[in-house]
C-alpha positions in Angstrom: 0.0 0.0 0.0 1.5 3.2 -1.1 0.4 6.1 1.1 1.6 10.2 1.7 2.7 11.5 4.7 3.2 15.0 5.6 5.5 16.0 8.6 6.4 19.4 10.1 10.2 19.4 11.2 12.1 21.0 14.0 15.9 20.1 13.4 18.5 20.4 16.3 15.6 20.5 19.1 16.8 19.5 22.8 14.5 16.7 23.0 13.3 14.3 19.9 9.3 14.6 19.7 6.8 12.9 17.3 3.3 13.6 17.4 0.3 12.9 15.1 -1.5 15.7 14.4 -3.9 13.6 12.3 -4.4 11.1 9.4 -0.9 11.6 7.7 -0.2 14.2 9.7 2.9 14.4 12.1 4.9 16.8 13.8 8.4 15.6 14.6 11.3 17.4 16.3 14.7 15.8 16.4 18.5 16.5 17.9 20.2 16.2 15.0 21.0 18.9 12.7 20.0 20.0 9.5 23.5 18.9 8.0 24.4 16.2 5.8 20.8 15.0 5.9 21.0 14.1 9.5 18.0 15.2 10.1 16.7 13.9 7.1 17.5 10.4 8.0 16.1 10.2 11.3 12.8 11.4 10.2 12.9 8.9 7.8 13.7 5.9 10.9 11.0 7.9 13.0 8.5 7.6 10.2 9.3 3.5 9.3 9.3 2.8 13.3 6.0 4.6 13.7 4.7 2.1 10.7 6.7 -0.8 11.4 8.2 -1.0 8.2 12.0 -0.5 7.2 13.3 3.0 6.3 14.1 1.9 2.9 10.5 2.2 2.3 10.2 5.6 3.4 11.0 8.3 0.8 11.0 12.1 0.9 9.5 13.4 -2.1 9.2 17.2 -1.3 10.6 19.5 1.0 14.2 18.2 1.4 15.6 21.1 2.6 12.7 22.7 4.1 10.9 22.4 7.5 7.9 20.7 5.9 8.1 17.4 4.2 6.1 15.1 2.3 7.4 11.5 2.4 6.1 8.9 0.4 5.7 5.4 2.1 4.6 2.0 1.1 3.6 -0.3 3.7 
């Protein structure tokens, strides 16, 4: 099942947060930094942990380098 996601980021927060707003909704803050997709990539194992799935199937398709992402993800 192939599904989108879309997730308001806070990079480099003090404490790691992820909350869901609503049906493919999610708020997540993480420590890492927005450098060298840091950030990036622990969204993505957030996201796969949240679904129980493996973060190869999660995918962001929009927003790379912005605070609001759409990821695609196939369950």
């Amino acid at each position: 099942m192939l599904m989108f996601v879309r997730v308001k980021v806070q990079a480099g927060a003090r404490k790691e947060r992820f909350a869901e707003l609503g049906p493919g909704k999610f708020e997540i803050d993480v420590k890492e930094k927005a450098e060298r997709n840091a950030a990036n990539d622990r969204i993505r194992t957030l996201v796969a942990r949240y679904f129980s799935i493996s973060p190869k199937s999660v995918r962001i398709v929009s927003g790379h380098r912005r605070g609001n992402k759409t990821l695609r993800v196939i369950i």
